[in-house]
C-alpha positions in Angstrom: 254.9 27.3 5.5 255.9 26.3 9.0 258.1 23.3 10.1 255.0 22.0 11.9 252.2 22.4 9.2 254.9 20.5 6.5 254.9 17.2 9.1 251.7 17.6 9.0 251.2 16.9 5.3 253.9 14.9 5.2 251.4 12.6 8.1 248.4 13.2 5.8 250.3 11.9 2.9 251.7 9.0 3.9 248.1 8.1 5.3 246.6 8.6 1.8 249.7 7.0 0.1 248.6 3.8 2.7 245.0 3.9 1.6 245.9 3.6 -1.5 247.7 1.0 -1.7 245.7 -0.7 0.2 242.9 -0.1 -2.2 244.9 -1.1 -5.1 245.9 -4.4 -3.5 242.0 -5.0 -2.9 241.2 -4.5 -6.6 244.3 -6.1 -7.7 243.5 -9.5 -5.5 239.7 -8.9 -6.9 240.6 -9.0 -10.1 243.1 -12.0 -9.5 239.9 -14.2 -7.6 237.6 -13.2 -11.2 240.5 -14.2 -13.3 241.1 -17.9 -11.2 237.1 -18.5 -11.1 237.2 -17.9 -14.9 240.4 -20.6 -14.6 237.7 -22.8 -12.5 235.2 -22.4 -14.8 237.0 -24.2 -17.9 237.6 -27.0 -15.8 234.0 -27.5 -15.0 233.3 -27.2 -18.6 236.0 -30.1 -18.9 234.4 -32.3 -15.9 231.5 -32.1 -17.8 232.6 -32.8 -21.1 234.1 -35.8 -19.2 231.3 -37.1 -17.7 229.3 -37.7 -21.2 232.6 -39.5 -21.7 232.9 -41.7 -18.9 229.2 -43.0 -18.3 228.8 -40.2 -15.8 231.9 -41.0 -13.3 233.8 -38.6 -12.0 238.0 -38.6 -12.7 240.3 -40.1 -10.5 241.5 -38.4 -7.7 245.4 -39.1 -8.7 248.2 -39.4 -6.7 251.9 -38.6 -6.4 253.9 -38.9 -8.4 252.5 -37.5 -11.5 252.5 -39.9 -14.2 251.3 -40.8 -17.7 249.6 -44.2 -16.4 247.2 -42.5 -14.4 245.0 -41.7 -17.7 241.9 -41.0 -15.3 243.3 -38.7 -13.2 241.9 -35.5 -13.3 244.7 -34.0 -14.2 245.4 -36.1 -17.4 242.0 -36.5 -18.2 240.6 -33.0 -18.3 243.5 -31.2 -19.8 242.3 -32.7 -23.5 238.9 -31.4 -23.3 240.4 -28.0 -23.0 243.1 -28.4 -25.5 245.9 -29.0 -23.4 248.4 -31.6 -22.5 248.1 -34.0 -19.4 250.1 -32.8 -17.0 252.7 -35.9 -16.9 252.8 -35.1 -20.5 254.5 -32.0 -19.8 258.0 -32.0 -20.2 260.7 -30.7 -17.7 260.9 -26.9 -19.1 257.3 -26.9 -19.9 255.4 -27.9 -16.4 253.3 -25.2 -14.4 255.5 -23.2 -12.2 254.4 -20.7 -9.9 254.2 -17.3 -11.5 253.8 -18.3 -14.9 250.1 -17.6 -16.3 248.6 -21.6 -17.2 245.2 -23.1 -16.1 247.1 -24.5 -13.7 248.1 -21.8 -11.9 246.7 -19.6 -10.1 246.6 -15.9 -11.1 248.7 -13.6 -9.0 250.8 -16.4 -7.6 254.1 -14.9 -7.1 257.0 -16.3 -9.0 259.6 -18.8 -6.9 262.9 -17.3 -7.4 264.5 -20.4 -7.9 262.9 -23.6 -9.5 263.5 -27.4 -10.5 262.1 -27.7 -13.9 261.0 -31.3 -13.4 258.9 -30.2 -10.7 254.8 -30.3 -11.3 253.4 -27.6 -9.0 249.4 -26.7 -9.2 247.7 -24.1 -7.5 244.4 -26.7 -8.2 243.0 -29.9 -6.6 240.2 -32.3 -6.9 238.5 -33.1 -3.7 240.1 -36.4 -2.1 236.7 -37.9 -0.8 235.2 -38.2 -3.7 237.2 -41.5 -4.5 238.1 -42.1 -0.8 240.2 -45.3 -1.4 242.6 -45.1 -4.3 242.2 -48.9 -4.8 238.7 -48.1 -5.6 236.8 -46.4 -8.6 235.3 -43.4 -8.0 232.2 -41.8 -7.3 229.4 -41.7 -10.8 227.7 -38.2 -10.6 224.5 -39.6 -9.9 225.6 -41.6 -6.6 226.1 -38.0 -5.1 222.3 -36.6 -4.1 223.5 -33.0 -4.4 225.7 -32.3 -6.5 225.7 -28.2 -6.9 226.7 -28.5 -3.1 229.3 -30.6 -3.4 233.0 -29.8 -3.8 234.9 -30.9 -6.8 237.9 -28.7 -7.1 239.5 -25.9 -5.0 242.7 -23.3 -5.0 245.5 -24.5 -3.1 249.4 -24.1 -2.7 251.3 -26.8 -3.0 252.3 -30.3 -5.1 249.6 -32.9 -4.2 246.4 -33.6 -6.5 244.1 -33.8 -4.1 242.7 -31.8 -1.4 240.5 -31.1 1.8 239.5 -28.4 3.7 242.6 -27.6 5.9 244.5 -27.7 2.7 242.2 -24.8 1.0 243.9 -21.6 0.1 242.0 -18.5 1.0 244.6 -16.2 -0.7 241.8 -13.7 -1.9 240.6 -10.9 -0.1 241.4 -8.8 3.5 244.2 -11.5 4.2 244.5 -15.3 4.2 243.5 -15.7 7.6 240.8 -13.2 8.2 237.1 -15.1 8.6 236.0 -12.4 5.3 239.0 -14.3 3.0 237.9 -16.2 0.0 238.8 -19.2 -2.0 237.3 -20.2 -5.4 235.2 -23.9 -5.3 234.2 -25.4 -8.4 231.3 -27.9 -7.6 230.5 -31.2 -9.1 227.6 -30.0 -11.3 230.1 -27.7 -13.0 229.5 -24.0 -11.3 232.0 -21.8 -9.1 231.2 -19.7 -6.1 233.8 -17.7 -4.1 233.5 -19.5 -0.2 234.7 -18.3 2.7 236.9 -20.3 5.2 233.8 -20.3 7.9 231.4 -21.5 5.2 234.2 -24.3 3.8 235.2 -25.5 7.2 236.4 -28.9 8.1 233.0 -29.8 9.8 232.3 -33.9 9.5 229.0 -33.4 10.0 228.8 -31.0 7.1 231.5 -33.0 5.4 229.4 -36.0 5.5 226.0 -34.6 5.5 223.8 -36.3 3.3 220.8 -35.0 3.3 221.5 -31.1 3.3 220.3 -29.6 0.0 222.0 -26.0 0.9 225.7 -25.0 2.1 228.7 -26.6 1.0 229.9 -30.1 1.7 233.2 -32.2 0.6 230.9 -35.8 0.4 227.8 -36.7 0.3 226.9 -40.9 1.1 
């Protein structure tokens, strides 16, 4: 074989050695979105289960830091109906860490090389308008006209409870910033749809709409 034909191969290889890992890291992020809406989906069946609880009003939103007195908090309240621990019930050793498989985390997260165990980290959060002022209950199911629209819960990266759209982590998909990049939402009324960033965008008059029926929207009045 000559010198040129062997670069040759050597070109075609590496091209088909590319493809193919590009292919696997398409199924391999496919089957990390199924696996986190699957995640998402357990905590709608929680947020349900809570609402027969609670006279139909949604969890608090929480804030930081994590603690045991906030027993409404979403993330000490829905934990039990899935037959887990509140999070501030967690102790240091035993909290979600990225890279360790736990509804709290996100599938696929990478592991932090280093870590404080008293940390809480969550790759999920509850959707901060839906008790705008801390100080203030928040919102009953009913009082929100479309419900199936509305966002409840979405996949983020970071340490806070609550979240809005520039917060949202489209880690699914041809690349976190590409328009075609998804992020799992769990709505109010309990279902999950993969979004895209153009379709979960950080519009206040799709934010705030009230009357739109389709589409997705953070509140509702």
């Amino acid at each position: 074989m000559k010198p040129r034909e062997i670069i040759l191969l050597a070109i075609v290889a590496i091209a088909l050695a590319g493809s193919t890992f590009a292919w696997l890291n398409s199924r391999s992020s496919d089957a990390f979105a199924t696996q986190s809406a699957s995640q998402m989906q357990q905590w709608g069946i929680a947020l349900n289960l809570f609402l027969i609880d609670n006279q139909n009003q949604l969890p608090e939103t929480g804030i930081t830091p994590v603690t045991p007195t906030q027993k409404n908090a979403w993330f000490n309240a829905l934990p039990q109906y899935l037959g887990q621990t509140p999070l501030a019930d967690l102790p240091a050793g035993s909290r979600p860490r990225p890279g360790v498989d736990s509804l709290w985390i996100v599938p696929g997260q990478k592991e932090a090389r280093a870590w404080d165990p008293e940390v809480f980290f969550f790759n999920y959060a509850m959707n901060q308008f839906l008790q705008p002022d801390p100080e203030k209950r928040s919102f009953r199911i009913y009082e929100i006209d479309f419900p199936h629209n509305v966002v409840f819960m979405t996949e983020v990266d970071g340490y806070e409870p609550t979240t809005r759209p520039d917060l949202v982590d489209f880690r699914f998909g041809p690349g976190g910033q590409s328009p075609r990049a998804i992020a799992n939402v769990l709505f109010c009324d309990g279902h999950v749809e993969p979004i895209t960033r153009s379709v979960l965008s950080d519009d206040p008059a799709s934010r705030l709409a009230s009357q739109a029926k389709d589409g997705v929207s953070w509140f509702q009045e």
